[in-house]
Kinemage of the C-alpha trace (Angstrom):
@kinemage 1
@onewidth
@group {chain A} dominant
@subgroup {mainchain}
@vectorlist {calphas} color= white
{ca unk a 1} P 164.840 93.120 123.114
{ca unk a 2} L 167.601 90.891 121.390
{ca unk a 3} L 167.263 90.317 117.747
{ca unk a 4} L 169.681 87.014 117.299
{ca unk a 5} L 171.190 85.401 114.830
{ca unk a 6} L 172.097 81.663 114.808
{ca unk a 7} L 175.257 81.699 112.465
{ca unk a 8} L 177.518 84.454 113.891
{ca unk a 9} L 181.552 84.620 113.485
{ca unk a 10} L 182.589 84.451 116.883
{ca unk a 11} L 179.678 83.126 118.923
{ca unk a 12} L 177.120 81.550 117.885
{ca unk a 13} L 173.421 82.027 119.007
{ca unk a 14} L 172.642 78.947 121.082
{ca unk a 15} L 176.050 80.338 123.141
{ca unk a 16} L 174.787 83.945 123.366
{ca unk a 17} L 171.452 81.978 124.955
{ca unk a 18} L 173.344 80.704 127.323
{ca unk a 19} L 175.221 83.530 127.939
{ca unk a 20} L 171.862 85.598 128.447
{ca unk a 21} L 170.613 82.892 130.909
{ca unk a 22} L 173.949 83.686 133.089
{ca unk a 23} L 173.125 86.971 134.099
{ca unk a 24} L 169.495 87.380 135.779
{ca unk a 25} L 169.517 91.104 134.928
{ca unk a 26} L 169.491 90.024 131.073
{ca unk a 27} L 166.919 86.823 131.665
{ca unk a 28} L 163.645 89.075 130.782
{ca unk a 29} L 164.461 90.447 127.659
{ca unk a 30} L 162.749 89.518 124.902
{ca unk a 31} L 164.809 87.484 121.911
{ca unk a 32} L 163.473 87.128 118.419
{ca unk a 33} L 166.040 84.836 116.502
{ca unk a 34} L 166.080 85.760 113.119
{ca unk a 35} L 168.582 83.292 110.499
{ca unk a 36} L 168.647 81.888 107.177
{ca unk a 37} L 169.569 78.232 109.231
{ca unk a 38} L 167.679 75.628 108.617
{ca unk a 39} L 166.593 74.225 112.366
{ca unk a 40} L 167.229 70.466 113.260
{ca unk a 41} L 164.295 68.860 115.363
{ca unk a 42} L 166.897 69.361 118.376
{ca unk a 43} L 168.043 72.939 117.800
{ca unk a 44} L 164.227 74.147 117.664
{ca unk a 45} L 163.362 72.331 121.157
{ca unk a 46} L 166.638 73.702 122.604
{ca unk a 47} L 165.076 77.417 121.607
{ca unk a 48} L 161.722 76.426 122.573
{ca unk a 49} L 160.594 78.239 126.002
{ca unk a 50} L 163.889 80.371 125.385
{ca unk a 51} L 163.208 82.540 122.815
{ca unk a 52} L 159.699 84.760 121.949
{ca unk a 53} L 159.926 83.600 118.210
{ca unk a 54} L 162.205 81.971 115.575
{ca unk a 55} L 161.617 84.049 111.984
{ca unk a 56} L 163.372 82.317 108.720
{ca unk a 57} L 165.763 85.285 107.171
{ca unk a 58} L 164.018 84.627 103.837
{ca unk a 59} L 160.808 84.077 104.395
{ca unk a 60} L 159.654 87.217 106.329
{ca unk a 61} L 159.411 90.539 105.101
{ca unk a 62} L 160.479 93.910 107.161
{ca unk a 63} L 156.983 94.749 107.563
{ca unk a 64} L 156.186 91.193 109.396
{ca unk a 65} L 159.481 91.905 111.491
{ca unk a 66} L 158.871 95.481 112.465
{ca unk a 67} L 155.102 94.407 113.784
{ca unk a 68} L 156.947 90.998 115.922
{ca unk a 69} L 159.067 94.096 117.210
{ca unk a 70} L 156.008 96.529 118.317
{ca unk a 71} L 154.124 93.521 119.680
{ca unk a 72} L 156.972 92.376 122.072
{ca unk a 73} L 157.905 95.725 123.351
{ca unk a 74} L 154.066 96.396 123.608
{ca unk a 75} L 154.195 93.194 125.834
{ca unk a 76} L 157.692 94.388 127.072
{ca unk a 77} L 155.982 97.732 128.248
{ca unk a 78} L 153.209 96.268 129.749
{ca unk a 79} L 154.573 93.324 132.280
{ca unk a 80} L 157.194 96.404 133.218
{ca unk a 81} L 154.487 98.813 133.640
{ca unk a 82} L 152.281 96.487 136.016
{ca unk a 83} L 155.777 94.879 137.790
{ca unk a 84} L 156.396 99.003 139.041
{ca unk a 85} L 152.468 99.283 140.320
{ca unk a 86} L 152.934 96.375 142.087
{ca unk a 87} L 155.914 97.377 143.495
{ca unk a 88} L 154.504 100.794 144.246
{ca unk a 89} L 151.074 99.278 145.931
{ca unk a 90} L 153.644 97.160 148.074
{ca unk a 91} L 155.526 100.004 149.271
{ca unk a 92} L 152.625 102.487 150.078
């Protein structure tokens, strides 16, 4: 998983997205944006359907982070778990 923020020195998060979409090996991991930036109407449809969730840097606590975290890789684990039967049922 990618934890992203927005407001970075060199790059900023809407170019790592775009970045991420570039390589197809990258593509399925999950990204949780997490920024103190306050979203324009435009800038949350350009993350919509590209990012898992969008968290406000002062509005959540570590707790609420760490359990977004555990419920993506749970998520993570499972679509990769039932991608590899599949894969083995098509082989054997």
């Amino acid at each position: 998983m990618i934890l992203l923020d927005l407001v970075m020195p060199v790059m900023d998060g809407f170019s790592m997205l775009d970045a991420i979409k570039k390589h197809p090996q990258w593509q399925r991991l999950p990204v949780v944006i997490l920024t103190g930036k306050e979203l324009t109407a435009m800038e949350r449809e350009l993350l919509q359907g590209r990012v898992h969730n969008v968290l406000a840097k002062g509005s959540v606590s570590a707790n609420d982070l760490a359990a977004v975290v555990r419920q993506l890789l749970r998520q993570h684990s499972a679509a990769a778990r039932s991608a590899a039967e599949l894969a083995d049922k098509q082989r054997g």
